[in-house]
N, C-alpha and C positions, 0 to 999 in steps of 0.2 A: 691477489694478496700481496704478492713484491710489490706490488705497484704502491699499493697504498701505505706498505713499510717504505720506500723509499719518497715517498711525499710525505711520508711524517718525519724520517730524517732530514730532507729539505727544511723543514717545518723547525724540526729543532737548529739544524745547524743556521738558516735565518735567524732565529730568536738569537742563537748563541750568540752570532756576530753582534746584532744589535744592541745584545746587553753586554758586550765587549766594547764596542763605540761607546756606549751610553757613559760606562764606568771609566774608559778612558776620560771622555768629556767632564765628567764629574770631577774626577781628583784632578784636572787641571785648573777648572773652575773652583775648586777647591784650594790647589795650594795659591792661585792666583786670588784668591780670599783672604786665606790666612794672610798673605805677605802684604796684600792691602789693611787687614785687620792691624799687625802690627806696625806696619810705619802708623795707622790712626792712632794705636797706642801708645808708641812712642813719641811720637808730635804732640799729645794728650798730656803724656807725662811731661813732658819737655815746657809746654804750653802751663801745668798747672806749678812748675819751680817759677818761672821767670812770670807768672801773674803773682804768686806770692810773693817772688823779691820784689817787685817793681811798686807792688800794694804797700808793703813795707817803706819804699824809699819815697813816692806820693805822699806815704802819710805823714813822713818826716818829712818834707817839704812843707806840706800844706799847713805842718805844725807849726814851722820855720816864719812862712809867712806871714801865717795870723800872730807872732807873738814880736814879729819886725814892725807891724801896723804898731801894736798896744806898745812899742821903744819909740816908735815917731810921735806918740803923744804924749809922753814923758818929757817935763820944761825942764826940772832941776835934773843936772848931767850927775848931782851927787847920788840922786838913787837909785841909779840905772844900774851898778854894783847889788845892790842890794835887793831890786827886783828880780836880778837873775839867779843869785844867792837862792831866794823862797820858789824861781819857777822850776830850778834843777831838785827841788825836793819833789816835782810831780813830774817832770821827765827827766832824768837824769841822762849829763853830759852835752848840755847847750851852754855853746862859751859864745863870746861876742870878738873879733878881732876886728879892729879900728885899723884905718889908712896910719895913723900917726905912732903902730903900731902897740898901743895900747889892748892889753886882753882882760876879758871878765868873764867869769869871778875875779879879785884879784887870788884869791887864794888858791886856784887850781892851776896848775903848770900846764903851761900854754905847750900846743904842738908845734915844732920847731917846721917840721915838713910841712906846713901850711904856709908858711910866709912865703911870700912871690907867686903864689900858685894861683892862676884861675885868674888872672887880673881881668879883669873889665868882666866879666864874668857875673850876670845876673845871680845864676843859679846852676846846681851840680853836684856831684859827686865826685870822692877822690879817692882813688886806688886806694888796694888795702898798703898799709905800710907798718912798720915799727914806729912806734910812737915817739917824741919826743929825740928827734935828728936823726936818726939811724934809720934807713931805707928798705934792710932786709933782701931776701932774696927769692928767687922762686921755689925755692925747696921746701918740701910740704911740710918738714918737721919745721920749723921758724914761724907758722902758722898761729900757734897758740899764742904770740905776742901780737900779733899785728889787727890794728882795729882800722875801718875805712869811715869817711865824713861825707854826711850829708853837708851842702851849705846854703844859703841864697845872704843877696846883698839887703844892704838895709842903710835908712839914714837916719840921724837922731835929728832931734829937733834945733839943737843948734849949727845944724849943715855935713856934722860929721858923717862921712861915712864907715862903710866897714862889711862884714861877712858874720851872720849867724852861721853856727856849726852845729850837729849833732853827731856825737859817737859811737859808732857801734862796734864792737867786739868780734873779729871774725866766729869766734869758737859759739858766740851767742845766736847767732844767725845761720849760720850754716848747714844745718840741721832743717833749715823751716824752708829752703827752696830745692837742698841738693838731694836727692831720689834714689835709690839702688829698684834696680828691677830685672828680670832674666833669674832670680835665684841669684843676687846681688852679681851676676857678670855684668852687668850694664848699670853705668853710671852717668854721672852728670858734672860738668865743672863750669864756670865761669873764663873768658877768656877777654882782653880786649879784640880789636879790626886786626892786629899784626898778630892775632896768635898765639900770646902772653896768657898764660896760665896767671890768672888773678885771684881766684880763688877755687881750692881740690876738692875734690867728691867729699862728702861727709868723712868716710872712713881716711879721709889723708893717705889717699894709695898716692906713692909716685906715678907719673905719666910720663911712661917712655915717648923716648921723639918721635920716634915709628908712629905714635897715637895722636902726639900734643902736634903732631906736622900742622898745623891749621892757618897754614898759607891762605888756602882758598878764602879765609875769610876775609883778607885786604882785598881780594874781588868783589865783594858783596857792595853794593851800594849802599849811601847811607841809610839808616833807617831800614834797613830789607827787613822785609815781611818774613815770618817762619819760611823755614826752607829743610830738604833736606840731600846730603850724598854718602857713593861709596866710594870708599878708597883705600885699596888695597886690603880688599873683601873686610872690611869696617865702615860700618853703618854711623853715620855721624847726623844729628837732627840738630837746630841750632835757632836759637829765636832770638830778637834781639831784648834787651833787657829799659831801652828807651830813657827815661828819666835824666836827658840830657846826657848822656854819655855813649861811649860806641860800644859798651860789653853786650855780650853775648852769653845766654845759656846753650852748652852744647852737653848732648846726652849720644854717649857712644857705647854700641853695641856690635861685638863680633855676630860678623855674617851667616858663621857658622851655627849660634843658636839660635837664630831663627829659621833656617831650614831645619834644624834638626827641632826644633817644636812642628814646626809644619810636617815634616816627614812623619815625625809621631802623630798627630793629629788626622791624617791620611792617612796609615794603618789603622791606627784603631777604627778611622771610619768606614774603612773597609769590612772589619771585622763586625762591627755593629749593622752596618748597612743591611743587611738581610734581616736583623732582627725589627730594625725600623720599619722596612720599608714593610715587614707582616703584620709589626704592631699598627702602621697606619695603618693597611689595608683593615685589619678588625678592627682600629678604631675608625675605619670612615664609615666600615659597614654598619658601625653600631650606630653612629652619629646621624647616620643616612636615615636608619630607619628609625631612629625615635625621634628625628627633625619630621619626617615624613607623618607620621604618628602625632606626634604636637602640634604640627600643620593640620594634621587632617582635625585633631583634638579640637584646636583652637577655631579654624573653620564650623566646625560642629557646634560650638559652644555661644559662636557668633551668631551662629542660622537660628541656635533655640532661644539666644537674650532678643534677638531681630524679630525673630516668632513670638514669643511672650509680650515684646513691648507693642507690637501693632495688633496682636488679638486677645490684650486684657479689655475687659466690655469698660474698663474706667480710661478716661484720657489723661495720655501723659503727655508733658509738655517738656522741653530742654529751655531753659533761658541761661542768658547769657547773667556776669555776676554783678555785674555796673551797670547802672540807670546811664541811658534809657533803656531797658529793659527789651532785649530782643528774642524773637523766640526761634532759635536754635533749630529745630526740629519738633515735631510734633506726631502722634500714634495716628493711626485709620481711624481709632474709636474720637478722637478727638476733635479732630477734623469734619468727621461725619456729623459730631453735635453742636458744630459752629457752621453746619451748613456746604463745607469749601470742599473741593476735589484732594487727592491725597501731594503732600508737601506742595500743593499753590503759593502755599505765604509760611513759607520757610525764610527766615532773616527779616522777618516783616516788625516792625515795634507792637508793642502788645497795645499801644494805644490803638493799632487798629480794631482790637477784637471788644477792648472792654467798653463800657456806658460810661459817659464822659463823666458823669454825678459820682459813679467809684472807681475813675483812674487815681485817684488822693488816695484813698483807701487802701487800693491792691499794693500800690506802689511803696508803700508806707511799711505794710506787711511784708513784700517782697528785699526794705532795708534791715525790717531787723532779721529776716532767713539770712541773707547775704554777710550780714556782720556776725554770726553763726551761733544765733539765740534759740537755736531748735527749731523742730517742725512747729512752722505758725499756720493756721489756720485761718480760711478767709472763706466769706459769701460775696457776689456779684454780682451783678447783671453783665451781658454778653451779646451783641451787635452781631444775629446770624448772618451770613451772605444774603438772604432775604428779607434784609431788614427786621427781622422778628427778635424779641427780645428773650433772652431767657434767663433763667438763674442759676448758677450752679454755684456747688461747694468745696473747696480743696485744700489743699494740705502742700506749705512749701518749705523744702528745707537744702539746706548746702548741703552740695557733693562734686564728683568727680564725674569727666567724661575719660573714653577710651584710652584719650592722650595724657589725664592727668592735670587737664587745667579744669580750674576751680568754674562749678557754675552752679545755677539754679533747679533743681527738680522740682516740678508739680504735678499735682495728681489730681482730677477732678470729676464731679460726676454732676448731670442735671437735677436739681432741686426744683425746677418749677412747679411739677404738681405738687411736690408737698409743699412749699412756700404758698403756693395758689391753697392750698388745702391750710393751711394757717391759717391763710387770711379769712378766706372763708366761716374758718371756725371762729376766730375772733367775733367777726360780724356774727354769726350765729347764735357766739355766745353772749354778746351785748344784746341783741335781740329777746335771745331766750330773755337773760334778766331784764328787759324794759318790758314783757308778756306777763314773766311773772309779778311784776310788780303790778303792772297793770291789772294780774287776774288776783294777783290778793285785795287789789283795791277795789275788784268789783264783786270777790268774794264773801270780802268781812263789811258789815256795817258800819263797823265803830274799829278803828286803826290809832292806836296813844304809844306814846311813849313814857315812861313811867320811872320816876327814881324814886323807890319805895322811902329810901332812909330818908330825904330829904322830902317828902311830899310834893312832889312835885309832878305837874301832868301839861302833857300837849297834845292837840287830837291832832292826827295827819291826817284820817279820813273819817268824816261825820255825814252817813245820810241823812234824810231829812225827815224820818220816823223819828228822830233821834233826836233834830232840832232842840225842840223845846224841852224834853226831856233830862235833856244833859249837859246840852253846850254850853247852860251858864257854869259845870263844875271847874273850879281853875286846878282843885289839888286831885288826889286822890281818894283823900278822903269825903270828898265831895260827893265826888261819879259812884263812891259805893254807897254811901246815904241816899243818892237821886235811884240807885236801881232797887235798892231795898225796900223803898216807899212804893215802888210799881211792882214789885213781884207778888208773883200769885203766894197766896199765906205755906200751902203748904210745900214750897220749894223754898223760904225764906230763913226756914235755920238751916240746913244745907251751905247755902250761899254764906253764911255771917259765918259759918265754921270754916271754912275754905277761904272766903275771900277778903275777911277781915283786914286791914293793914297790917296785926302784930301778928296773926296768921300768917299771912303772906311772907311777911318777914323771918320768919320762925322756917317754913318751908325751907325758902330758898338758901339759908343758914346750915340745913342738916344736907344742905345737898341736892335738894329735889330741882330738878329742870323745869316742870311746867304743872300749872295749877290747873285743870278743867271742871267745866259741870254744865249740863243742858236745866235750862228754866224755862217756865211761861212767864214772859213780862210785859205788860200792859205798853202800849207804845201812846204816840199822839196822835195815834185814830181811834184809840178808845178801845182797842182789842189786844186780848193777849195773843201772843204770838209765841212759837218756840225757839230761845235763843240757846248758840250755844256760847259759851264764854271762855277762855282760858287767859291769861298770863303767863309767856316767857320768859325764862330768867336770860338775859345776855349779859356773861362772864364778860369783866374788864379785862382789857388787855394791858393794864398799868398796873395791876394787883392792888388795886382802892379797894376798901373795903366799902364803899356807897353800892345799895343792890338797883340795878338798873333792869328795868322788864319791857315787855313789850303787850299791851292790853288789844285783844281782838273779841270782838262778837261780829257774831250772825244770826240772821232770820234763817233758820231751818222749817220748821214745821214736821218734826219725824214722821210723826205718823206718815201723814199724806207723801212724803217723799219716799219711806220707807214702801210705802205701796208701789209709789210709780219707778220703782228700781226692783222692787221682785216682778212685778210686771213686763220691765224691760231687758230683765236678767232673762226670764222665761222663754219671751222673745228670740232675745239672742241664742241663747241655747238652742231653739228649735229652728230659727235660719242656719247653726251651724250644723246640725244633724242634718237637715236638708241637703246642704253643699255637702256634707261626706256620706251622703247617701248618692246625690249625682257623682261625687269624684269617683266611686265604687263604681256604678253602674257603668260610667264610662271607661273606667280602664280592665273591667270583665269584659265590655260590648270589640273595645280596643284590641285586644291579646292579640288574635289571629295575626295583627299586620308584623309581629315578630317571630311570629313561631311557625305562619301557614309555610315558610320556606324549607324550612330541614322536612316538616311534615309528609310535604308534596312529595322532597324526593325521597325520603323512605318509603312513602306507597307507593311513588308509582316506579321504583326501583322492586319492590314487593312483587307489582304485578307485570313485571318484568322477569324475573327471577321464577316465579307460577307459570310462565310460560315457556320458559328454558331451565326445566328443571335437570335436564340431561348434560348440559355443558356446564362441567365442572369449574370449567377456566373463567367461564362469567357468573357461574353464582360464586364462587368466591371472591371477586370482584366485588359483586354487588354484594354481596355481605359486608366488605371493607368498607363500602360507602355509606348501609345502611347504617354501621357501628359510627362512622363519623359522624354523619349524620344527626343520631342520637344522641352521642357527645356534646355536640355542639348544640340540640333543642336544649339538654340539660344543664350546660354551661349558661345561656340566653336566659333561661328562666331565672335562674341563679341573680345573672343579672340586672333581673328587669328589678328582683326582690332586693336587688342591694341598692335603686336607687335613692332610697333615705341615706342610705349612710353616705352616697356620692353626694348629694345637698348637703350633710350635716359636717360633711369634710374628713369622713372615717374611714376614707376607701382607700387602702392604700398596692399599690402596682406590687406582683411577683414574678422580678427580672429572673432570667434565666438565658440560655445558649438556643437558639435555635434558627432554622436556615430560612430566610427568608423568601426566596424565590420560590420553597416546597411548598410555604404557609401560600402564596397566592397560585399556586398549581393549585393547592386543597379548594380553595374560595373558585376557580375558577369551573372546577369538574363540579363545586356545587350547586353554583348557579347556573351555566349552559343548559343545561336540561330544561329545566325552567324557563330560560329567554326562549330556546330553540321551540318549546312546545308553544311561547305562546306569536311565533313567527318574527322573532327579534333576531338582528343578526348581530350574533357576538362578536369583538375582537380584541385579542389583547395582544399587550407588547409589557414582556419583564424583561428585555432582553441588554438594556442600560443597567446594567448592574455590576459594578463591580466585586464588590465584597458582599457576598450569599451570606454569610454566618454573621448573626450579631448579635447582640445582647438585649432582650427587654421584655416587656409584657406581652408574649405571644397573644395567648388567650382575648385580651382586651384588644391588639390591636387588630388580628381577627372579627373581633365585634365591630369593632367601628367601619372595617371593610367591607363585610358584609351587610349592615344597615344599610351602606350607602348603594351597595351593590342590589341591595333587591326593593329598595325605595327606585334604581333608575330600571327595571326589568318590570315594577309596577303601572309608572307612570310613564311608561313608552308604548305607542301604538304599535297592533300588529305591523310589521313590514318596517318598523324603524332599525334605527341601530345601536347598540351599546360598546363605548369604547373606554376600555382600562388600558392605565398606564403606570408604570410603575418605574419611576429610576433611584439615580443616586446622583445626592447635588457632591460636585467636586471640592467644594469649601468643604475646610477642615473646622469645626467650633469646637474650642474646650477640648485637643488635642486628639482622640482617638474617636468623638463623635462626629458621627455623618449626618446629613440629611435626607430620609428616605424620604420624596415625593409623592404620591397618589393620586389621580387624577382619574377621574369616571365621568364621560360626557356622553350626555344621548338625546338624541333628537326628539324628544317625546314633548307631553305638554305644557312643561316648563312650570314656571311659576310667577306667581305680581310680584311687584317691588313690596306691596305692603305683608304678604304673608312671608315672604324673607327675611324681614324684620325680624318676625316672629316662630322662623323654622325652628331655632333650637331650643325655644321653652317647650316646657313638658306638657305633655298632651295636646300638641299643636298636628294638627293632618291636614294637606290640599284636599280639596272635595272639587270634584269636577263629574257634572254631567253627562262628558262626554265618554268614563271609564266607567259609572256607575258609582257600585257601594263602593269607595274604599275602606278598605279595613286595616288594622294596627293601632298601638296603643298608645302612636302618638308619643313613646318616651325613645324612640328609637335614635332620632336626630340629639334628644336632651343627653343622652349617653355618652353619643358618642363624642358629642363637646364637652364633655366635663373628661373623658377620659383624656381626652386630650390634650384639654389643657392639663391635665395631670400630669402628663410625659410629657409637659414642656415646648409643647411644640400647635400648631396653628391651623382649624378647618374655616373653607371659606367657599363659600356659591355665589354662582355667578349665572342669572335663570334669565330668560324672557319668556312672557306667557305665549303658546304656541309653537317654541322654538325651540325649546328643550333648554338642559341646565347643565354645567360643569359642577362637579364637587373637587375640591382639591386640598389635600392633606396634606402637610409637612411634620416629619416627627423623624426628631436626634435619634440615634440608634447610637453605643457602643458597637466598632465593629470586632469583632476577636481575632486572634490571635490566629497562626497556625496551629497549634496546642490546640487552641480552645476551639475551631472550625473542627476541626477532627471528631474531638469530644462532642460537640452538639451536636454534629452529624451523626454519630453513633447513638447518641440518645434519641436524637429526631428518629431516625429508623427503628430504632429498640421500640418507640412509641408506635408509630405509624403499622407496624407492621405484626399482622397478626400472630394469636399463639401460637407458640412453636414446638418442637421438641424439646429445642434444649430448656424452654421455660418450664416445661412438665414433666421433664426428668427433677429439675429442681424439687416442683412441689410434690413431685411423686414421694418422695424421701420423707416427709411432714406429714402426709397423709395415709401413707400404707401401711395396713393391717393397722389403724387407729379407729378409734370412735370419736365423732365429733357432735358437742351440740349446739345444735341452731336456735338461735332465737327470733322468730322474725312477727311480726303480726300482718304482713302481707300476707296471701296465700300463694299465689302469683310466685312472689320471690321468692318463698319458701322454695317452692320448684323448681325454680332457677337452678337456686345455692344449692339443692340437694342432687339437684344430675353433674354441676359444676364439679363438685366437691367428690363427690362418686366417680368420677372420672380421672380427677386427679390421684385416687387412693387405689386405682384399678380394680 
């Protein structure tokens, strides 16, 4: 116990030293901060007076010069007075001083302190002074009079020379470079190279000599760069001011306020320092874990946009936003429908993929997506890796990738068979109308075109009964004079009321669409014959009022036709009673081969149970079985009755929770018996399973297991084998669906290539010889493919004669939850497992000391339901 009290003082007094070093370290590092901090701020300061003076005296210079040029091109010397006159109204205080001593303006009094100064002298500045001969002194109050000159030289056009000047006002300026800073202890002044105070702080403090000492500056080289020193604990920083002259900006500050900011600065950060260093510490910890958090977020959001775009069933395409058109990236779905392995021809030009006839096309679609005219739409053709051609259809519009540059999105899907199924139907439908045209032609006798209003007639088809008859008629009123004269008398007013022209006309005036009537008319072989006749009215589509018809007959013969179609009606009726007389007979003869399974083992679990009637443990057992059993003949029947409504497309699937690997334990205990008795050796493997609990049509998919299940315990010789298999494909489709596999192979005697064709129509059965009768109803296989493909999913056989067959099943399954495994588990067992207590405490409660009445017309069930019910009411 001391031991470990004096290693945890160890422990602190460690730390303590540590964070004694640390904090030492710090506020050294610290005040060697601050004191670097301010000399950068004072050099700063210092740096931003002396680029404003100097900006200042540059731009009076540069003034200076451009307005020396526009004096050297002035001829006449009398209005160079008078140019400077109008230029001092836009900068005032630019005079001109001539070699021969002449100044201008004349009217502004010339500075006297200028003459002799600066000879030879390009260009410059000139000490502040008293204007007009008086020199002034260093003394800060004398200040408000004294102004300093810009000048540079300049020549006139007639040779002279001389010095432009600009004036500035000390009090005007001094303000715009000189700085107070420190809580005004720190200031700034002007000095020349010897140290000459030239111009005072703003506020015109005097500068003791103790301060103004600024010897060290006729040490400085010309032109020195900012610099700074101390002396005599004053902090002096000093830049030169350039613009041809030796001044210098100097900004001095007692040494003493800047340790004593530093020293404050260093307390307080000592004082604060603890609150910091806890607020970083919670802010890094907060930082940490919602970086971490948004990482993993982001991560996460990336796997499911990465998941979505490569297992949407439509291809997505990335292209780039400028021709030539490349393709960026591309989904699995996409890839897969152009033939290529996944990203092969990533950065590839899209002219690889498209049909050379619509790279114009795409291309053209693909400029106005990219110029950002909305999603456009296009069809294609498409160059597979196997050369094969296909067509698809898509949709392309401007967006954004991960990084934010602009590009191309497309979406597309294969249209081949329906394009193929266009074309198709087009041709069919040109066909159709070239049949029908053809079957009206070989239909109607007589085929005219008719414009009633105008009389007017044209035959399109004329037999040759008809020749002579009619063909000389040109109008219409002709063709009905020529039929009138050949009809039998007593059908002849009939016809003249009906088919009159002003009849006709009248007709089709109130509306009527079509005029008919059946006659005998005498043709050119000298017999009457039964025609029938009508007239079309065919509506313009120009809104004329001209009535346009269409005139048809035919040779009918009612009678006789009318015989040999009750005749033929008869007929057919009685070949189709025939055929649903065999369809009966066969699927009565059929039954057994679906229902002899459950059968078998409730008998012979029956006479099983007859013989151990004393072990408790297995007739309840075999009770369990037989009730399964039962359930499932009566579910089977159920569904052999619902195959109309699986043809008619009514059938539809009721998903539910339950555990998959139990359902094929059920199927497995129910057919062993069966194979074992008939010397088949079973085997199965469910043991590929990852997720037991799923979601879907137990009951059917049951059915189809066991179809297949006791079609291969049929069709396998004593001493063969039967092997089920049952897993779980590891692709994930359509997010939470799996694919559960099924696979049942057995050595028995197979089947031909041509009755495989024909295994999953309805009422198809192997017949062999060498097993005898088989029996079933033949819908067993039709079932189970239509169930199938109902759930989406795919049955397929794979047989040789003699050598037995493979069946193999694929079907999506939702897999559930933990929740929902739980849940279906408990109803699986609630289902599975027989009456209980606690279930007949329930119905105890609803039944006791009650009267209930039964309605039943079984007798059988009556008996059932009355010991049932009797048992429950105690």
């Amino acid at each position: 116990m001391k031991k470990n009290i004096w290693m945890l003082a160890v422990v602190y007094i460690v730390v303590a030293c540590a964070l004694a070093g640390a904090m030492y370290q710090f506020q050294k590092f610290v005040r060697e901060r601050l004191w670097n901090l301010a000399v950068e701020d004072i050099m700063e300061v210092t740096k931003q007076g002396t680029m404003t003076l100097r900006a200042q005296m540059d731009s009076a210079h540069d003034t200076l010069n451009n307005f020396a040029e526009v004096l050297e091109e002035v001829d006449d010397y009398s209005n160079i007075n008078e140019i400077l006159i109008h230029y001092n109204k836009l900068e005032d205080g630019v005079m001109l001083y001539l070699d021969d001593y002449t100044v201008m303006p004349y009217d502004m009094e010339p500075d006297s302190s200028f003459a002799g100064m600066a000879a030879g002298d390009t260009e410059g500045i000139m000490a502040p002074h008293v204007r007009s001969g008086s020199n002034g002194t260093a003394n800060a109050a004398d200040y408000a009079d004294k102004v300093m000159d810009v000048y540079v030289s300049c020549k006139l056009a007639d040779g002279r020379r001389g010095y432009l000047t600009k004036e500035f006002r000390i009090d005007d300026i001094i303000d715009t470079f000189s700085l107070s800073y420190y809580g005004g202890e720190g200031f700034s002044y002007i000095a020349d190279s010897n140290g000459t105070v030239l111009i005072p702080p703003a506020d015109k403090r005097d500068i003791p000599d103790s301060i103004a000492c600024c010897g060290y500056l006729k040490a400085l080289p010309e032109n020195s760069m900012t610099g700074w020193t101390i002396l005599n604990d004053i902090f002096y920083c000093y830049m030169p001011i350039g613009v041809g002259s030796d001044w210098h900006l100097v900004s001095v500050v007692d040494m003493e306020l800047i340790t004593r900011e530093a020293d404050q600065i260093v307390s307080q950060t000592y004082a604060l320092l603890a609150v910091v260093i806890m607020t970083i510490v919670v802010i890094m910890i907060i930082t940490m874990r919602r970086t971490l958090k948004a990482s993993r977020d982001a991560e996460n959001q990336n796997l499911y946009t990465e998941h979505i775009f490569n297992n949407v069933p439509e291809g997505i395409a990335l292209i780039t936003i400028n021709a030539p058109y490349i393709n960026i990236r591309m989904n699995y779905a996409g890839y897969q429908m152009f033939g290529y392995d996944n990203d092969s021809k990533n950065n590839v030009c899209i002219d690889h993929f498209i049909y050379n006839e619509d790279y114009d096309h795409v291309t053209g679609v693909f400029d106005e997506a990219a110029q950002g005219r909305g999603p456009c739409t296009y069809e294609c053709r498409i160059r597979r890796a196997d050369g094969m051609l296909i067509w698809i259809a898509g949709i392309v519009e401007r967006n954004h990738d991960n990084n934010g540059n602009d590009i191309l999105m497309t979406t597309f899907h294969d249209i081949t068979e329906e394009k193929l199924a266009r074309e198709e139907e087009a041709v069919k439908n040109k066909r159709e109308r070239r049949m029908l045209i053809t079957a009206v032609t070989e239909s109607y006798s007589i085929i005219a075109s008719l414009n009633i209003t105008r009389d007017e007639l044209q035959f399109i088809s004329l037999r040759e009964l008809f020749a002579d008859s009619v063909s000389r008629a040109g109008t219409y009123n002709e063709l009905y004079e020529r039929i009138a004269e050949r009809i039998e008398p007593k059908y002849e007013d009939e016809f003249r009321q009906r088919f009159a022209p002003d009849k006709v006309e009248l007709s089709f005036a109130k509306g009527r669409s079509r005029i008919w009537t059946d006659i005998r008319l005498r043709l050119d072989d000298g017999i009457y014959h039964w025609l029938s006749i009508q007239i079309i009215h065919v509506r313009n589509r120009n809104n004329s009022k001209e009535i346009n018809a269409v005139f048809l007959a035919r040779i009918s013969d009612e009678q006789k036709i009318e015989e040999a179609n009750q005749k033929r009606n008869l007929q057919d009726a009685l070949s189709a009673a025939k055929l649903a007389n065999e369809a009966k007979s066969r699927f009565l003869s059929n039954m057994s081969h679906d229902i002899r399974t459950p059968l078998n083992s409730i008998i012979g679990m029956t006479d099983i149970l007859k013989s151990h009637p004393d072990d408790t443990k297995q007739v309840e057992e075999g009770l369990d079985k037989i009730s399964m059993s039962g359930r499932h003949l009566l579910e089977l029947i159920n569904d052999i009755l619902d195959m109309s409504r699986i043809e008619s497309g009514k059938m539809s699937l009721q998903e539910s929770g339950f555990n998959i690997r139990a359902m094929m334990s059920e199927l497995i205990e129910l057919v062993r018996p069966q194979a074992l008795g008939s010397g088949i050796t079973f085997i199965s493997d469910i043991v590929s399973i990852e997720h037991d609990n799923v979601i879907g049509d137990e009951l059917r998919i049951k059915q189809i297991y066991l179809n297949i299940l006791s079609n291969a315990v049929k069709y396998t010789w004593a001493g063969g084998s039967i092997t089920i298999t049952l897993r779980e494909d590891g692709d994930v489709k359509n997010g939470r669906r799996h694919s559960y596999i099924f696979i049942c192979s057995d050595n028995g005697i197979g089947m031909s290539r041509e009755f495989q064709k024909h295994i999953f129509d309805s009422f198809e059965r192997a017949e062999d010889n060498a097993i005898g009768n088989v029996t079933g109803t033949g819908l067993g296989m039709a079932i189970a493919r239509n169930l199938v493909n109902l759930m989406g999913g795919t049955i397929d056989v794979d047989s040789r004669l003699g050598k037995g067959s493979v069946f193999t099943v694929t079907i999506p399954l939702e897999v559930c939850d933990v929740s929902a495994d739980n849940k279906a588990a408990d109803e699986s067992a609630a289902t599975m497992a027989p009456s209980g207590e606690h279930a007949a405490a329930e119905d105890e409660s609803v039944f006791k000391h009650g009267r209930v009445l039964l309605v039943e017309d079984n007798e059988l069930n009556r008996d059932i339901a009355a010991i049932l019910i009797g048992e429950m009411g105690g």
